[in-house]
N, C-alpha and C positions, 0 to 999 in steps of 0.2 A: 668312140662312144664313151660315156660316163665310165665304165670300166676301165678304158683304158687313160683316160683323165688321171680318175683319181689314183693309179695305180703310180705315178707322179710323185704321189706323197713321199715316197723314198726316196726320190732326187734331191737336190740341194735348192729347191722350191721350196716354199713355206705354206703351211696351210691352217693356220693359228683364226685366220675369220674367212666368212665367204668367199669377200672378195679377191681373196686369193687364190681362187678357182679361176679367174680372169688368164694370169702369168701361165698359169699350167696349159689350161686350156690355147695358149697361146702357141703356148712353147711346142705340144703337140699336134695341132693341125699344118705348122711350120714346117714342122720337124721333117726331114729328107727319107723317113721310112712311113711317113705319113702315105697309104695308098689310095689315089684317086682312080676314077673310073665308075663309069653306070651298068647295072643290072640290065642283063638284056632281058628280064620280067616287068622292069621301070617302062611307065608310061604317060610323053610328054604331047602337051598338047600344043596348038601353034603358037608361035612367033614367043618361044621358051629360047631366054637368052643364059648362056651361061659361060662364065667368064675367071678365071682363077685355076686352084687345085680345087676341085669339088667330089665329093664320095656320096654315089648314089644308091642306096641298098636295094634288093630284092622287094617287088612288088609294092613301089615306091609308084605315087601319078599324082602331078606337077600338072594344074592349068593353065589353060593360056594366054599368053604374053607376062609371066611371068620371069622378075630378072634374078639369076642368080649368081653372085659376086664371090667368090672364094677368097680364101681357105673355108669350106665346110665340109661337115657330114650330116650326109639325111639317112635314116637309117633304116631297116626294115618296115612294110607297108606306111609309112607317113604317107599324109596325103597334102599335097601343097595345094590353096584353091586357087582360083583365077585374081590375075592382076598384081600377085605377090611379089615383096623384093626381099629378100636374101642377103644381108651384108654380112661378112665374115672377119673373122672368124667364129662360126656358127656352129652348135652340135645341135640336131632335132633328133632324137632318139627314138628307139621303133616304137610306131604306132599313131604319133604325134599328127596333129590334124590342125590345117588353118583356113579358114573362109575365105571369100575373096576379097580384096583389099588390105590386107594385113602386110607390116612389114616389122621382121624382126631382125635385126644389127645387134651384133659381137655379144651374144647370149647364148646360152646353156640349157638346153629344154630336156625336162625329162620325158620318160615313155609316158605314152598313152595321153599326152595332156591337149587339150583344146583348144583353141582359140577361134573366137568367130572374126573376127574386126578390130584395126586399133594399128599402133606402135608397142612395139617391147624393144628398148634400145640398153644393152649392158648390164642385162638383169641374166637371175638364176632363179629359173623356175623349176621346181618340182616335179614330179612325178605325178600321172593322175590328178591334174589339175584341169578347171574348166572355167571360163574366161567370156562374156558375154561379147555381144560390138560394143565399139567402141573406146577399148579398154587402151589408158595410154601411160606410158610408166615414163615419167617424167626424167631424164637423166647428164643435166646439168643443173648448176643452181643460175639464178639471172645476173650474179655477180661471174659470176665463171670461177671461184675460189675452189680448193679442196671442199667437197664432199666429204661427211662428219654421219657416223651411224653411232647409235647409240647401244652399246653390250653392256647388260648385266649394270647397269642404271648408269654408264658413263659414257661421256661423248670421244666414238675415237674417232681418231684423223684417218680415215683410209689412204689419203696421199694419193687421192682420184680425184680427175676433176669431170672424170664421164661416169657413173654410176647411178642405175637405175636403182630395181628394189630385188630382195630374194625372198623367194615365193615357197612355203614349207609344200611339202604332198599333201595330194589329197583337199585343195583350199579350190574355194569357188569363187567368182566374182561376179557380181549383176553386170547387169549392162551401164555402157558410158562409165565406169566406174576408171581411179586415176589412184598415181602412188605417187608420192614427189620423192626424191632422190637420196638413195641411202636407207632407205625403209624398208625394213625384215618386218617377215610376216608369217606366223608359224605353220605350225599344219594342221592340217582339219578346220579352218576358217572359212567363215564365210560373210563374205562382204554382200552388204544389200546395194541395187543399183545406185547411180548416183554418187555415190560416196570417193572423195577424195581424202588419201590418209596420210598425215603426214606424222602419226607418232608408230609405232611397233605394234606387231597385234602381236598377244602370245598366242601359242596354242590352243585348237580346240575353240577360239572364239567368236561370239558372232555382233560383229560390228554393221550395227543400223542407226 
């Protein structure tokens, strides 16, 4: 879980920007005290493939045929929809919810957040966030080079060449809505459908 993520920070991991939530998160689902196994409250529906270290919480229900690829954690009552895939290493945090057709790869979801439809690939989403169909976070550039985010008006090198966007709490998005790579987004946003972003949003804004 995010708790036990970020409690990391006191390792010889670094945690100076986002995306070095990635390494952590890495190094923990890995990691040989990492404990897998399903809640016998979890409920899977047919032709649910599951493949890897995978940790399934209590009161956890997965629809069917979807795949799921380890190392992850799904964690109390989340609700997986039908047709979903699961690439890991993945944390979905308790509460989290997704429609069917969604697939989310080597991303960090906080509690309670939504999603109807789409791709989220190598991103960090927030806590209490809601997310229309559609929604696809972009996370390669089309040269395939280092991925470049901008902090605090300058451009750093993350030294990634897979990075999506990080998504502050509390941030909404229309539908079909798109984030191209390396793009922080604060909290309490909210994006109107349609809209693809490719500069920063701060906090608190509403991008139409």
């Amino acid at each position: 879980p995010v708790e036990m993520v970020l409690s990391a920070r006191k390792s010889t991991l670094s945690l100076k920007y986002p995306w070095h939530l990635f390494p952590i998160l890495d190094s923990r689902l890995n990691a040989a005290t990492f404990k897998t196994g399903r809640s016998r409250s979890a409920k899977l529906g047919k032709n649910v493939v599951i493949s890897g270290r995978v940790f399934i919480g209590e009161g956890v229900r997965i629809g069917a045929n979807t795949v799921i690829q380890g190392p992850g954690y799904i964690g109390r009552d989340c609700e997986i929809g039908v047709s979903n895939v699961l690439r890991g290493p993945f944390d979905l945090e308790e509460g989290s919810k997704t429609g069917a057709f969604m697939e989310i790869k080597h991303s960090l979801v906080g509690e309670g957040t939504h999603f109807h439809s789409g791709y989220v690939g190598d991103s960090l989403i927030g806590s209490n966030c809601r997310f229309g169909a559609g929604l696809v976070t972009a996370n390669r550039r089309l040269d395939r080079k280092n991925i470049f985010s901008e902090v605090k008006g300058k451009e750093v090198d993350t030294n990634l060449t897979y990075f999506g966007a990080a998504v502050g709490n509390h941030s909404k998005f229309g539908i079909q809505a798109g984030v191209m790579p390396g793009v922080l987004v604060g909290k309490n946003c909210t994006i109107w459908p349609g809209k693809i972003l490719f500069e920063n949003i701060p906090d608190n804004a509403l991008w139409k």
